[in-house]
OpenMM code with the backbone's topology and positions (N, CA, C; nanometers):
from openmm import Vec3, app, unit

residues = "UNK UNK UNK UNK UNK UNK UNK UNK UNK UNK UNK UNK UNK UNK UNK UNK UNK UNK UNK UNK UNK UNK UNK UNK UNK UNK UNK UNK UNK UNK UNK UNK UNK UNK UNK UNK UNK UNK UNK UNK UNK UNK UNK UNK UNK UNK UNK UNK UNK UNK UNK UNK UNK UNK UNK UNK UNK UNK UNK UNK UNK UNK UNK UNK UNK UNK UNK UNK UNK UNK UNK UNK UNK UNK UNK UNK UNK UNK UNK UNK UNK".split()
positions = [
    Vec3(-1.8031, 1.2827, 0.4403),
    Vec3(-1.8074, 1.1460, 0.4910),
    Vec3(-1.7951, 1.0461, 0.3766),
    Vec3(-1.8739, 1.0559, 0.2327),
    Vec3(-1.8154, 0.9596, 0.1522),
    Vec3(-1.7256, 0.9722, 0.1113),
    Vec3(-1.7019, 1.0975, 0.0791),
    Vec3(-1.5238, 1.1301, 0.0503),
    Vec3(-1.4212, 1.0110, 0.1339),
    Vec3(-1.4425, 1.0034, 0.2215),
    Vec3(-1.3686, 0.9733, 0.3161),
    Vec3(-1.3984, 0.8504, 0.3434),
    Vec3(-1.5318, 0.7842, 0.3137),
    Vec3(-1.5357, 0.6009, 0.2514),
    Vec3(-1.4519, 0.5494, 0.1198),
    Vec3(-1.4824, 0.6756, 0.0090),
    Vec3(-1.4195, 0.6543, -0.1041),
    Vec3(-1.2932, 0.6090, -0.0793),
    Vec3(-1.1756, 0.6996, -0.0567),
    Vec3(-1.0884, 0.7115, -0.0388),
    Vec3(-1.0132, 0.5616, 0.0772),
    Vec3(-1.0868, 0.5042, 0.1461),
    Vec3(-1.0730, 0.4091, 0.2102),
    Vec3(-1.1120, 0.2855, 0.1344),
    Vec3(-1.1621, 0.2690, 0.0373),
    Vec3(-1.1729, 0.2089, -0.0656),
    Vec3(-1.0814, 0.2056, -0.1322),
    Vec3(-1.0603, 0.2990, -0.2022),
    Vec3(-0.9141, 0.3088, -0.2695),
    Vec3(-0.8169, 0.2565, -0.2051),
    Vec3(-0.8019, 0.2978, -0.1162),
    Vec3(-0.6767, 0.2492, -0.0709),
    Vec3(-0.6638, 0.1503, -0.0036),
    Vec3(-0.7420, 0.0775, 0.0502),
    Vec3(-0.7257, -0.1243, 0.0310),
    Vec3(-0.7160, -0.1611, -0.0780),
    Vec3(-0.7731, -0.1050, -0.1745),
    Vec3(-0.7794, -0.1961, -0.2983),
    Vec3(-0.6115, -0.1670, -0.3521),
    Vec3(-0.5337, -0.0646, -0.3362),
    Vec3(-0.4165, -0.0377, -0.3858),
    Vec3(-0.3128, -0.0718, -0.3058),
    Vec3(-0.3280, -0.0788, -0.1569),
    Vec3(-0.3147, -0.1540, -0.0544),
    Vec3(-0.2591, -0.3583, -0.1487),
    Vec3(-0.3795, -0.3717, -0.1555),
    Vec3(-0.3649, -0.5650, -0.2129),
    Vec3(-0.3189, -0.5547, -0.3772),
    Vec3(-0.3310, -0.4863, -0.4571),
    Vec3(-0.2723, -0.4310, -0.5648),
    Vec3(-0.1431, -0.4522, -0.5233),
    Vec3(-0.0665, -0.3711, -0.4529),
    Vec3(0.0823, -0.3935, -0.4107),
    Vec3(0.1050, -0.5218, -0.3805),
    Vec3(0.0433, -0.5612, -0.2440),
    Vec3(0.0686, -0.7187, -0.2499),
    Vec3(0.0318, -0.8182, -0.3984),
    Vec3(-0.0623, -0.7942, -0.4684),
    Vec3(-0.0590, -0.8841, -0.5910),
    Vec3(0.0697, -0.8482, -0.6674),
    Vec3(0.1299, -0.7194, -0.6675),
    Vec3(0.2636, -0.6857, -0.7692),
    Vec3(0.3711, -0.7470, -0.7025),
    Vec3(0.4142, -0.7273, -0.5538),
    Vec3(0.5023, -0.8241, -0.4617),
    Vec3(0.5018, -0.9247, -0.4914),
    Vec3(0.3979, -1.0325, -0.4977),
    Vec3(0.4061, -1.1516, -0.5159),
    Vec3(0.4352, -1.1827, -0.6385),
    Vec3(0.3720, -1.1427, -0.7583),
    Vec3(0.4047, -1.2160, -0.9038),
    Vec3(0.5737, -1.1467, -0.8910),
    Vec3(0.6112, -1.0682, -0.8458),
    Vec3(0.7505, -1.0127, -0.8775),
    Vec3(0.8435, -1.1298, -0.8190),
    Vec3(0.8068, -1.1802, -0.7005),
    Vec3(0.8966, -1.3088, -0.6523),
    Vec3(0.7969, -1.4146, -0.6914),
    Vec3(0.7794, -1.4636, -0.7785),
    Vec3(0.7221, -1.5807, -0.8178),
    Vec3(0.8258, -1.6660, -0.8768),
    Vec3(0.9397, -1.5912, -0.9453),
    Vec3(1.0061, -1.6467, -1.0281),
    Vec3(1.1828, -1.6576, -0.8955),
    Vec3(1.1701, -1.6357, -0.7973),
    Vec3(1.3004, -1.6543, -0.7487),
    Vec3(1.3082, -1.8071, -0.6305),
    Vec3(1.4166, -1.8348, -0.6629),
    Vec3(1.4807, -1.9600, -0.6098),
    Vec3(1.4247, -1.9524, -0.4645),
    Vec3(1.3467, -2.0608, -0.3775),
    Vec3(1.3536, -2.0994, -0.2544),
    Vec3(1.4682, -2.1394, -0.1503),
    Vec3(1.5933, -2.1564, -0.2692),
    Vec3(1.6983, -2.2319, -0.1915),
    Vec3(1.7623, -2.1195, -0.1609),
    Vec3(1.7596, -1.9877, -0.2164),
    Vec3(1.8498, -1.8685, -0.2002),
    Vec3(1.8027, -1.8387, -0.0323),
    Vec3(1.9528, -1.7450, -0.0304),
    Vec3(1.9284, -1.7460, 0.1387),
    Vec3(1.8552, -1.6263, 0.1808),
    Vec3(1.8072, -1.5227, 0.2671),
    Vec3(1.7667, -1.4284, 0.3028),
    Vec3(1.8274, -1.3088, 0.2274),
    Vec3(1.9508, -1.2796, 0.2247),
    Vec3(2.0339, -1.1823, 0.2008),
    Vec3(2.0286, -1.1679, 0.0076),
    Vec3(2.0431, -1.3044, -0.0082),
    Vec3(2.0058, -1.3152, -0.1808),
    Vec3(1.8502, -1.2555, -0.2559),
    Vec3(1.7892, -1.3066, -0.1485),
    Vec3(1.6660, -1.2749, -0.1760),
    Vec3(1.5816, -1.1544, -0.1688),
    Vec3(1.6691, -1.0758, -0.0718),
    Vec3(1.6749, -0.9563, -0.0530),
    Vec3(1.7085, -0.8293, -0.1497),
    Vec3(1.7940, -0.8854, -0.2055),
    Vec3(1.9138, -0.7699, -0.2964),
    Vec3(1.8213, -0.8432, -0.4470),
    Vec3(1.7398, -0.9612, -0.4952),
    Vec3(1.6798, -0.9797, -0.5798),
    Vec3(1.5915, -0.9191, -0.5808),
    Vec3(1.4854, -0.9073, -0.4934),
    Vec3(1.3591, -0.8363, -0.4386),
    Vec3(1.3978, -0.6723, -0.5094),
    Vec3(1.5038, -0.6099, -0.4722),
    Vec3(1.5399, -0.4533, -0.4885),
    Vec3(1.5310, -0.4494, -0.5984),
    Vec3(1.6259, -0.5099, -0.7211),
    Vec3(1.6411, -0.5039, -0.8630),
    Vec3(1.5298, -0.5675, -0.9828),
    Vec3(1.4032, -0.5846, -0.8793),
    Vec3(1.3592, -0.6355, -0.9276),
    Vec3(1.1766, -0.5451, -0.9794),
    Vec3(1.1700, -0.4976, -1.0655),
    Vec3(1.0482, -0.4078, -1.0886),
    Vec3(0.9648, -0.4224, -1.0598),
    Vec3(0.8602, -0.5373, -1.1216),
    Vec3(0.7636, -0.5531, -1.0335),
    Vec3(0.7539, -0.5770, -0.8858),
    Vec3(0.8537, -0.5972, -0.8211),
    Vec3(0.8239, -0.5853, -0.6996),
    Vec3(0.8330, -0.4625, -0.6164),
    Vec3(0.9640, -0.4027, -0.6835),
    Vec3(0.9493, -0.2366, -0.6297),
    Vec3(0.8083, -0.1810, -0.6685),
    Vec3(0.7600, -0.1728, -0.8022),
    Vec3(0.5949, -0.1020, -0.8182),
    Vec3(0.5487, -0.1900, -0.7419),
    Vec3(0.5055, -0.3128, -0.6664),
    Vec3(0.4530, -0.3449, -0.5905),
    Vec3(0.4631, -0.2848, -0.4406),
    Vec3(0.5584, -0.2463, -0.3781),
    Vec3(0.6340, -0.1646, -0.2867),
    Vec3(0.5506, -0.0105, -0.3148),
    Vec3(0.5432, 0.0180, -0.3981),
    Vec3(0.5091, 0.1610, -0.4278),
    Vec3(0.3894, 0.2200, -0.4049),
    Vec3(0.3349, 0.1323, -0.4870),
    Vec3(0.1754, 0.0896, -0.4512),
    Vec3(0.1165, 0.0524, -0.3400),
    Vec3(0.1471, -0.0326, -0.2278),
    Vec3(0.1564, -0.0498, -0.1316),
    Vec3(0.1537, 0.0458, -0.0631),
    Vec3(0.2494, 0.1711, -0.0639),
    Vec3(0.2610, 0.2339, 0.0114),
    Vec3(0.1884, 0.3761, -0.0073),
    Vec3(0.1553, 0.3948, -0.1258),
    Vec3(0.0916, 0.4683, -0.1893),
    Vec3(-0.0825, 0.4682, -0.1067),
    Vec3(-0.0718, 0.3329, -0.1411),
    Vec3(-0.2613, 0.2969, -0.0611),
    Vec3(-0.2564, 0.2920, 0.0641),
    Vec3(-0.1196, 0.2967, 0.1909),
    Vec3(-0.1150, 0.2746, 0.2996),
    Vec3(-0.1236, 0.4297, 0.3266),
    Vec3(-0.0495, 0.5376, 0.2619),
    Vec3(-0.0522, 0.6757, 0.2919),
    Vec3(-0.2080, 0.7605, 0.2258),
    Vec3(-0.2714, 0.6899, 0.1825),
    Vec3(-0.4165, 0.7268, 0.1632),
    Vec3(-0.5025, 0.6479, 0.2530),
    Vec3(-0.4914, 0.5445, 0.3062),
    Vec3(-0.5819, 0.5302, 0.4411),
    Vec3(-0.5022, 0.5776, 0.5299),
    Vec3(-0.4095, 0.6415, 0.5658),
    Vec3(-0.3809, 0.7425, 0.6837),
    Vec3(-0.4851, 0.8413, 0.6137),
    Vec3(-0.4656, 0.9122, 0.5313),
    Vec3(-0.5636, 1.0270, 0.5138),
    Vec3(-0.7359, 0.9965, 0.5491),
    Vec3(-0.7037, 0.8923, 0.4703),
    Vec3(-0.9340, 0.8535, 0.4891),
    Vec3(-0.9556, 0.8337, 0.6148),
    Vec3(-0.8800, 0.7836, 0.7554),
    Vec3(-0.8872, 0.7461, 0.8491),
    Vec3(-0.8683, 0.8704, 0.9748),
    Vec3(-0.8022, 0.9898, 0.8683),
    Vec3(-0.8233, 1.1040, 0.9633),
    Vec3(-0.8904, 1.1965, 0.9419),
    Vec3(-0.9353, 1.1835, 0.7818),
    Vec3(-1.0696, 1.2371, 0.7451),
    Vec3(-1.1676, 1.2054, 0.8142),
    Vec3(-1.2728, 1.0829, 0.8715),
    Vec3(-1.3487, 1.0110, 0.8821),
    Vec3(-1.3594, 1.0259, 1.0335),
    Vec3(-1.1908, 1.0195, 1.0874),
    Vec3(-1.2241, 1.0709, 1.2308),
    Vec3(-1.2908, 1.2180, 1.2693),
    Vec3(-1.2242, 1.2913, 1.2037),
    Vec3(-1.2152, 1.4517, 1.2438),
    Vec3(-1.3947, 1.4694, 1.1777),
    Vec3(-1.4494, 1.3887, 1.0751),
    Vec3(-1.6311, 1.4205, 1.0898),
    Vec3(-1.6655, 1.3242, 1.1813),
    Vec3(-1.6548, 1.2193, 1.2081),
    Vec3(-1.7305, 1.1722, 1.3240),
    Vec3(-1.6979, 1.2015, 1.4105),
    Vec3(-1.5864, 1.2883, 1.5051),
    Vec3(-1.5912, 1.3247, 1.6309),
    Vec3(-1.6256, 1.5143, 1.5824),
    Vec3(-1.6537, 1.5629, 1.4933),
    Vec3(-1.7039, 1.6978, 1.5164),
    Vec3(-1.6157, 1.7637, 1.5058),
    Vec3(-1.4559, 1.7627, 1.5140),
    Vec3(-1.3385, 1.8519, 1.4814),
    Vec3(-1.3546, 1.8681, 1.3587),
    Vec3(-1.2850, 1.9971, 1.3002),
    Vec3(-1.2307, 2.1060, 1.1490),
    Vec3(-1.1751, 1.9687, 1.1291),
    Vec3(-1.1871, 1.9342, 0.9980),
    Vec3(-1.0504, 1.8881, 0.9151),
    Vec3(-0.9458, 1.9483, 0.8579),
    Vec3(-0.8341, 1.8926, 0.8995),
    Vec3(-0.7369, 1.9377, 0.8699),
    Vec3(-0.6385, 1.9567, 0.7079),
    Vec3(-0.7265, 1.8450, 0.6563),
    Vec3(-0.7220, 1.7913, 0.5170),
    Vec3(-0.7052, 1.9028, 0.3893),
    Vec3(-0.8267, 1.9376, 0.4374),
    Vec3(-0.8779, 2.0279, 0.3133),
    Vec3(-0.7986, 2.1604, 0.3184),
] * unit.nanometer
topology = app.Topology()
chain = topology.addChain("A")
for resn in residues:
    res = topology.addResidue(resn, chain)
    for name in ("N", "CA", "C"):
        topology.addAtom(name, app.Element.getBySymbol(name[0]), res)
């Protein structure tokens, strides 16, 4: 069970980590650019991909903490381990 708080910890915090790397990565691009510009900047652009990464990194570890956490509070094997 703390395993499985831990881990839900972690991964909000790496979760908003991504969003803090997303954002400083477009801090520096034009408002006037159109969708499509801003788009193909966003890709080539590093910190925002490691922001992307990270993000997703902490989104695929609260899938885990969240099916950890289920499977002890409803009494099922985990599947995890």
């Amino acid at each position: 069970m703390i395993g499985g708080l831990l881990l839900a910890l972690v991964s909000a915090a790496l979760i908003n980590l991504g969003f803090l790397l997303q954002h400083k990565g477009l801090g520096h691009q034009a408002a006037a650019a159109g969708p499509r510009q801003r788009l193909l900047r966003s890709l080539r652009n590093p910190l925002w991909l490691s922001g992307q990464a990270v993000g997703w990194l902490g989104f695929g570890l609260q899938i885990v903490a969240v099916s950890d956490l289920r499977s002890e509070l409803a009494g099922t094997p985990n599947l995890w381990v």
